[in-house]
N, C-alpha and C positions, 0 to 999 in steps of 0.2 A: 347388549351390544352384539350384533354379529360379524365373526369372524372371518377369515378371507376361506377358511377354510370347511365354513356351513352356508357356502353360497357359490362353491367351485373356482373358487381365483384359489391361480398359484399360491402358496406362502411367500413372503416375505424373504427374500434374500438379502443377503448382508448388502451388496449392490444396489439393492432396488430404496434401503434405507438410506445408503450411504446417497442417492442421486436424489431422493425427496430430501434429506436433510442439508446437503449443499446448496440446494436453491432456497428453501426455509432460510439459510445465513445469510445470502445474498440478500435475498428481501428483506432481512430484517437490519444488516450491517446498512443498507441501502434509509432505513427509516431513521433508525438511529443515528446516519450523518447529518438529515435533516434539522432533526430536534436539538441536536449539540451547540451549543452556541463558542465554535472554537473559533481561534484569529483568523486562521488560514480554512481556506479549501482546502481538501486531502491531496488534491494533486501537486498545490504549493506546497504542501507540508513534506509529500516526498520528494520532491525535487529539493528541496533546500536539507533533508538529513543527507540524502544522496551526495551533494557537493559539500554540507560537513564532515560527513566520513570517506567521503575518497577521494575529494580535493577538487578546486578548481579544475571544468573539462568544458572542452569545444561542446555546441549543441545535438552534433554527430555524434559524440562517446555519449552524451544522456539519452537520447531516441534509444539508442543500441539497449543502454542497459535501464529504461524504464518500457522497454517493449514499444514502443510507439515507433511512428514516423515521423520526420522532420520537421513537417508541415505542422504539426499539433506540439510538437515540443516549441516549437518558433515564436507560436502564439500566447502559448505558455509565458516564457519566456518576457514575451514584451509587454504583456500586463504584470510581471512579478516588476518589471526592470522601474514599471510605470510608479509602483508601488512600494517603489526602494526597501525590495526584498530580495534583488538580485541585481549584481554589476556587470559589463562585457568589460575584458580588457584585451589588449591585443595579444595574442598569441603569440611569445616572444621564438618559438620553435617554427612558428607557419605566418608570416604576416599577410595573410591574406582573410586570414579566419580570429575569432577571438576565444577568449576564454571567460565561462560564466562561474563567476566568485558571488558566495553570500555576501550579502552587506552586513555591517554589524546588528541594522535593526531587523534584516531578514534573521540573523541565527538566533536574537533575543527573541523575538516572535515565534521561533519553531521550537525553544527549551523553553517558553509557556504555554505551550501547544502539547509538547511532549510529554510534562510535566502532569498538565490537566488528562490527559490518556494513559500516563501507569496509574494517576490517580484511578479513572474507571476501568482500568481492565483489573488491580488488585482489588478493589470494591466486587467488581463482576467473581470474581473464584476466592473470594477470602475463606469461604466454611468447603473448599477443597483440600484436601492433602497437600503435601508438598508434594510427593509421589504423582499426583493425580495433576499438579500444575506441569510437573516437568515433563510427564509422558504428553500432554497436550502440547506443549511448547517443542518437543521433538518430533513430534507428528505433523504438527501445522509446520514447520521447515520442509519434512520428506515432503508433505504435500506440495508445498509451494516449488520445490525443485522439479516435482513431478509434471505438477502445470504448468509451469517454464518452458521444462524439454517440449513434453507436449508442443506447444505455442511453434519455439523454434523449429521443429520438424516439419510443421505445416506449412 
């Protein structure tokens, strides 16, 4: 095998691994949604943990905090409604707008969904350390905060 460096390419910078291995995940997180055969779409699945853990919110508070624009949460939105995975109810603080509440069969549907995904991510690192799970799980947060900010700055 020849090396980057018996053929005059720079070496390898922690950078240059870190930019081929992010897209490596992407295409591979990207394959692996396909072959899963879960209830929900992923984007159903975060919009419904989203509203179990921080409550009934207007479709302006989920754009906001699922990074999107209105227009796509909207649509979102009216096929989950379609699919009594998701209710509107009126806004008892603004009546002019409502608030989107899981149904009961939407939050059963996302704790079988949730359920069957720590099932594969503990299968995915079970011969890791606990050490070696937890520095993963701390890192993929900074990251994910990192690429946030990022996003918001732009």
């Amino acid at each position: 095998m020849t090396t980057t460096a018996e053929i005059g390419a720079a070496p390898e910078t922690c950078i240059d691994v870190l930019e081929r291995e992010l897209g490596r995940l992407a295409r591979v997180l990207e394959a692996m949604q396909r072959k899963r055969n879960y209830p929900l779409d992923r984007s159903q699945y975060v919009l419904l943990r989203l509203l179990e853990t921080q409550g009934p919110m207007p479709t302006v508070a989920l754009a906001d905090l699922l990074l999107l624009d209105d227009s796509t949460v909207t649509r979102q939105i009216a096929a989950m409604e379609a699919a009594d995975l998701i209710a509107r109810r009126a806004n008892p603080n603004d009546g002019r707008s409502s608030l989107i509440h899981p149904t009961r069969h939407g939050l059963a549907v996302a704790k079988k969904m949730r359920h069957m995904r720590l099932e594969r991510i503990a299968h995915l690192v079970e011969g890791w350390t606990s050490g070696e799970r937890e520095k993963l799980a701390k890192l993929l947060q900074k990251l994910n905060v990192s690429l946030t900010d990022s996003l918001l700055e732009a």
